[in-house]
C-alpha positions in Angstrom: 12.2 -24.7 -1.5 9.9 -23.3 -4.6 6.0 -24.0 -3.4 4.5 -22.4 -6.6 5.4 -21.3 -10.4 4.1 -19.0 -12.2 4.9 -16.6 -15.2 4.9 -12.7 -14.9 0.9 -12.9 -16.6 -0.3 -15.1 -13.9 1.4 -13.7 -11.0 0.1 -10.2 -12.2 -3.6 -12.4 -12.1 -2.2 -13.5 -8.4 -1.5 -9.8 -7.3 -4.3 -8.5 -8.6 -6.7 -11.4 -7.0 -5.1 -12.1 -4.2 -5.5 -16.2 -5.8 -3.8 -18.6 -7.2 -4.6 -18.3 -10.8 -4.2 -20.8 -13.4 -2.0 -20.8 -16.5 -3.5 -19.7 -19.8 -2.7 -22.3 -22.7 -0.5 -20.0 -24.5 1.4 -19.4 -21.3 1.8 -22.8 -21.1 2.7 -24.1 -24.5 5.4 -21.6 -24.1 6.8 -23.4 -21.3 7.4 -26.2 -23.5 6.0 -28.7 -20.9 2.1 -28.6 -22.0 0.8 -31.1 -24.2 -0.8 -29.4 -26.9 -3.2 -32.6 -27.8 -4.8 -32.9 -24.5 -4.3 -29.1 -23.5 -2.9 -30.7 -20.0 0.6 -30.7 -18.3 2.7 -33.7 -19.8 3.4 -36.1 -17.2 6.2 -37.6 -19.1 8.1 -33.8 -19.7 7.3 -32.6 -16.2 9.0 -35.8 -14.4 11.8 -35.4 -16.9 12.5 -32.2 -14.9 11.4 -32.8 -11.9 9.4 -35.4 -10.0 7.7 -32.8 -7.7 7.3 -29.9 -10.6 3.4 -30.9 -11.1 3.0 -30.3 -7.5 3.8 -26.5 -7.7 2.5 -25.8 -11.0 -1.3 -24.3 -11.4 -3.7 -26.2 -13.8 -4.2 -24.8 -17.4 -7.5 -22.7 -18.9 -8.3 -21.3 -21.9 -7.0 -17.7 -22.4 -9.8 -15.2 -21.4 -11.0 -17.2 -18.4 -12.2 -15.0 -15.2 -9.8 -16.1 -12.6 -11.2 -13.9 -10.1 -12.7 -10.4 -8.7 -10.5 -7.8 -7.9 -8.3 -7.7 -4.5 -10.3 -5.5 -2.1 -6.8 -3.8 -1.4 -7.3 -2.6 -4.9 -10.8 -1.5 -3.9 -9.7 0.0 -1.1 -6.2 2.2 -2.3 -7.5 2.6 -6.1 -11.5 2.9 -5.7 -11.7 -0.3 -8.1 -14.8 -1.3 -8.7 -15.6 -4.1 -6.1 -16.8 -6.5 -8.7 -14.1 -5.7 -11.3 -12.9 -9.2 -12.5 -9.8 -10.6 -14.1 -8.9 -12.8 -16.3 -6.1 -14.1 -17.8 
């Protein structure tokens, strides 16, 4: 059973944070399930799919938010900076 969704930019922001990022608004509008007015998941789209699918899907942030420091396994293997940050 899916836990979590994610497109290939967040779950690049997942691997490289070792977190669970959210989605970036253009991300999401491109899912075709964000409502562009309130900049939120629509309720009424996302139960028309499926009645769990808000449960498994991150929240939604403006592109160019930090959504974490670098994974110290990327520190470690890459010499990244410790407090390298990434953002979606």
């Amino acid at each position: 059973e899916t836990d979590r969704i994610h497109l290939i930019s967040s779950f690049l922001a997942f691997v490289l944070t070792g977190e669970d990022p959210p989605i970036d608004f253009g991300d999401g509008s491109g899912m075709n399930l964000l409502d562009m007015s309130t900049r939120q998941w629509s309720e009424q789209l996302l139960n028309a799919v499926s009645e769990t699918l808000s449960k498994k899907l991150p929240k939604v942030t403006p592109t160019g938010t930090q959504v974490g420091k670098i994974n110290p396994f990327f520190v470690k293997k890459f010499s990244i900076n410790p407090e390298a940050k990434v953002y979606s």
